[in-house]
C-alpha positions in Angstrom: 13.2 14.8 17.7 11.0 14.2 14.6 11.0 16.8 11.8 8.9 16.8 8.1 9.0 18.4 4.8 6.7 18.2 1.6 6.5 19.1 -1.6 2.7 19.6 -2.9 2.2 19.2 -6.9 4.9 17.2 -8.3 3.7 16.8 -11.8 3.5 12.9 -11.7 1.0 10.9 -10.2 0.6 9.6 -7.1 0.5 5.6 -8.2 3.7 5.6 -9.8 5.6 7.3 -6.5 4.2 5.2 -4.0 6.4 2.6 -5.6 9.0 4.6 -4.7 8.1 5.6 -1.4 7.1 2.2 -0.5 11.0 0.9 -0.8 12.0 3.5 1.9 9.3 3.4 4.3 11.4 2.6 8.1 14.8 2.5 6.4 17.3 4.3 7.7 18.3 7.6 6.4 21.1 6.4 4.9 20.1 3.2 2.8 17.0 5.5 2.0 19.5 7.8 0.3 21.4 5.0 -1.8 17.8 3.3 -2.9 16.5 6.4 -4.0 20.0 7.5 -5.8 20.3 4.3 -7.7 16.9 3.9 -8.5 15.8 4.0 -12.4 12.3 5.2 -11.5 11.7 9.3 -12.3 10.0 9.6 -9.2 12.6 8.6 -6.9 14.7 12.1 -8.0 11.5 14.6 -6.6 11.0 11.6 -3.3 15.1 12.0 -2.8 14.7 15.7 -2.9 12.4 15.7 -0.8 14.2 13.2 2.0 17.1 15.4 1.7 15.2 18.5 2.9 13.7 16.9 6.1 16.9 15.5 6.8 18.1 19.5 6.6 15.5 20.2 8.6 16.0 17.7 11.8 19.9 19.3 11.8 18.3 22.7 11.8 16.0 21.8 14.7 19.0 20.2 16.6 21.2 23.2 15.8 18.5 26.0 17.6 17.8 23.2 20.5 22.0 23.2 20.8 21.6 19.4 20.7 24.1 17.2 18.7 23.1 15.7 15.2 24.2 12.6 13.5 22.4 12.0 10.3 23.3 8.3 10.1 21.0 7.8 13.3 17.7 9.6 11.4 15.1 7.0 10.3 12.2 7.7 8.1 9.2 7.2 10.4 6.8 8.7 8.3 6.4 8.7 3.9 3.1 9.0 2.0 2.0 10.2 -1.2 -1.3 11.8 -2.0 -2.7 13.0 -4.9 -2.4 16.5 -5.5 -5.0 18.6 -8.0 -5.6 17.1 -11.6 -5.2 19.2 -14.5 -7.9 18.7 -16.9 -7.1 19.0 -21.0 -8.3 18.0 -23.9 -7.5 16.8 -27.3 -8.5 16.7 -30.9 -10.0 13.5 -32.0 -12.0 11.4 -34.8 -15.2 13.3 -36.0 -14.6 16.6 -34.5 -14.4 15.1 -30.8 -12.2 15.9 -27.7 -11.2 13.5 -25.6 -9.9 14.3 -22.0 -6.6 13.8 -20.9 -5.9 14.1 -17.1 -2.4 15.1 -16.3 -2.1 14.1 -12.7 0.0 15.7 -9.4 0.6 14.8 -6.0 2.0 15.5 -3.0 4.6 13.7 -1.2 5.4 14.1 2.8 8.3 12.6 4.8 9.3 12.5 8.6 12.2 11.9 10.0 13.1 10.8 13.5 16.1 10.0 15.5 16.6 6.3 16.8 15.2 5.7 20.5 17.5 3.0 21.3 17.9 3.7 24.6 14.5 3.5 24.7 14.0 -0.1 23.3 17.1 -1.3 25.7 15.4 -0.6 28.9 12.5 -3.7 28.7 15.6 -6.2 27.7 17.7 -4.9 30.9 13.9 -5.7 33.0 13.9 -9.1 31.8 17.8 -9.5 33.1 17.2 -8.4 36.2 14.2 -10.5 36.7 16.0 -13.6 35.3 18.9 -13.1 38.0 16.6 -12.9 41.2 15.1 -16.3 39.8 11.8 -15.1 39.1 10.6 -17.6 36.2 7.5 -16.8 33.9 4.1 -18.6 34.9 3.5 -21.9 32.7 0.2 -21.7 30.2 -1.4 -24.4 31.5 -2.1 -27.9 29.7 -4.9 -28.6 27.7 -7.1 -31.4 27.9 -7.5 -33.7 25.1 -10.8 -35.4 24.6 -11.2 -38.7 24.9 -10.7 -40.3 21.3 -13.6 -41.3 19.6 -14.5 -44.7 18.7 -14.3 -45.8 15.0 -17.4 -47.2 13.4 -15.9 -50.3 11.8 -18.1 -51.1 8.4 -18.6 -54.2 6.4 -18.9 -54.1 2.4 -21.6 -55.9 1.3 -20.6 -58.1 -1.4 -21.9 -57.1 -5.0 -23.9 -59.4 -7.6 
């Protein structure tokens, strides 16, 4: 069960929280939840807001399926930031100029998914059962070397 949420227009720009995101990108939910609550960047309290609402929404999707929900097995499958619309301004300056100043939004998006690992066991159990009935794995064969080259052998020539 995957679910999502985003938040468009968080007044920072999107450089400065893909740091951020890029630290929690298929992490678990919960060490996702300690980097971004002991993180010093400003960007890591909208991204953690953000985490905690599609976590809220995957436990309200298993609650109307009636299927049970464990946070700790969520991992965050899915976490970009885009940039969001640019608000254009200006300012006062030397000899009766403006000069622009660009104060920059984005949009962040998480998704969240429950572990498969039932899923990744079943090709390990294969490879048991195909190692007890003795069936062994065909041999790459050899490769040929080339016959080694002869060495030209040179003489110095004595200098006057």
């Amino acid at each position: 069960m995957e679910s999502r949420a985003i938040q468009s227009g968080v007044r920072q720009s999107a450089r400065k929280m893909r740091l951020v995101i890029d630290l929690i990108r298929g992490r678990a939910v919960p060490e996702a939840d300690a980097i971004l609550r002991f993180s010093k960047k400003r960007a890591a309290h909208q991204i953690h807001k953000v985490l905690k609402s599609a976590v809220a929404n995957a436990q309200q999707a298993a609650q109307r399926q009636n299927t049970p929900f464990d946070a700790d097995t969520l991992r965050v499958t899915y976490a970009v930031v885009n940039e969001g619309q640019t608000l254009k301004r200006f300012t006062a300056a030397a000899m009766g100029r403006g000069t622009p100043i660009l104060k920059r939004t984005s949009h962040v998006e998480i998704r969240v998914a429950g572990a498969a690992a039932p899923a990744k066991a079943a090709p390990a159990a294969a490879a048991v059962k195909a190692a007890a009935k003795g069936e062994a794995k065909p041999r790459a064969k050899a490769k040929r070397k080339a016959p080694a080259k002869k060495k030209k052998t040179t003489t110095k020539k004595a200098s006057k």
